[in-house]
C-alpha positions, -999 to +999 in steps of 0.1 A: +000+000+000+016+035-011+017+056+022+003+091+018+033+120+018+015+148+036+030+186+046+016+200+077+021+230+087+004+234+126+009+257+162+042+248+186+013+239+210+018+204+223-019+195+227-021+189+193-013+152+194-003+144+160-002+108+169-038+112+171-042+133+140-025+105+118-018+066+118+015+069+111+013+027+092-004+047+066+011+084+063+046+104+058+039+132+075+066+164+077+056+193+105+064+225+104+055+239+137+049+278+151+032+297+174-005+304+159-001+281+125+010+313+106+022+316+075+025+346+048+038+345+012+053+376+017+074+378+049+105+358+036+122+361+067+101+360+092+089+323+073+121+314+066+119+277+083+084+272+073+097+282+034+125+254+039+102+229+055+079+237+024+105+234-003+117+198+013+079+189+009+083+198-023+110+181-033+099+149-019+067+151-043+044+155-012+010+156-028-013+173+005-004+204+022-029+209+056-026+237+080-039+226+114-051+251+139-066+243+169-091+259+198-076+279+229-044+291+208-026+314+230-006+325+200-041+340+184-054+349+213-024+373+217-024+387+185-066+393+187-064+415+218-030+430+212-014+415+245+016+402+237+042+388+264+072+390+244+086+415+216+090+384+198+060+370+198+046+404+192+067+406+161+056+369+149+017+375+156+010+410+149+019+399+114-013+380+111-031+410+128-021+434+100-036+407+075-068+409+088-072+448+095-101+449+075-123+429+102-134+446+135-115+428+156-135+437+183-168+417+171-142+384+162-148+358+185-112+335+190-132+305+175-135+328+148-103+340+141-088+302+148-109+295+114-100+327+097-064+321+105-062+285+092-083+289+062-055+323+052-022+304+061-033+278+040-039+302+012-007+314+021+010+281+020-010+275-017+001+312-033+038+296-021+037+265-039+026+275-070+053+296-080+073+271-084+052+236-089+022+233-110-005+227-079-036+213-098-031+178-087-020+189-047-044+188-023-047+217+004-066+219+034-073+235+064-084+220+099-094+232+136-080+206+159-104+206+190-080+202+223-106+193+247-120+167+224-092+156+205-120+160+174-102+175+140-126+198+119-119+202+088-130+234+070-149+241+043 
């Protein structure tokens, strides 16, 4: 049986259990982990290691490319209500808070922004990919990973 070769791209938080995500008897699976799941096309250094975890999915003909978020993310949380702990952190999140300026980000719930965040990284992680590999035959997706049910939704 050919094993799957899927690209994830998910938050440093460790209650995402990929163990329970994926059987690992059927799937290759490569992680690229960071606070909050982020990604942008355009911030080339501030990406850097997600860009070279990408291009070794590449290059190893992975086929599906799936950003995981998952509920409670501190990360997100941070960059919603502007309350960062760190310079750093304030500098990695706030990124994702300039991309969605045009929301009130008063009236987004976390749950929401979770969603939003997923759905645009994996846009992101898509507007990446094709500028160097034809993409019509990859597969990308976005998921919530629920941490107090272990339950992984995808999104539509």
């Amino acid at each position: 049986m050919k094993r799957e070769k899927i690209f994830c791209l998910t938050c440093c938080d460790n209650r995402i259990v990929l163990s329970k995500i994926f059987d690992e008897s059927k799937h290759d699976v490569f992680f690229v982990r960071n606070p909050g799941n982020i990604f942008l096309d355009n911030d080339a250094d501030l990406f850097s290691h997600a860009r070279a975890g990408i291009d070794v999915a590449i290059s190893l003909n992975f086929e599906k490319f799936y950003v995981i978020g998952h509920t409670e993310c501190r990360a997100l949380n941070a960059a919603l209500n502007k309350d960062y702990p760190t310079k750093s952190i304030q500098d990695f999140v706030s990124c994702k808070s300039r991309e969605v300026d045009d929301f009130d980000m008063s009236s987004v719930s976390l749950s929401d922004f979770e969603k939003i965040n997923a759905k645009k990284s994996t846009d992101e992680l898509r507007k990446y990919i094709a500028k160097t590999k034809n993409i019509e035959s990859l597969e990308f997706k976005s998921f919530v990973f629920d941490v107090s049910s272990n339950d992984l939704i995808e999104l539509q």
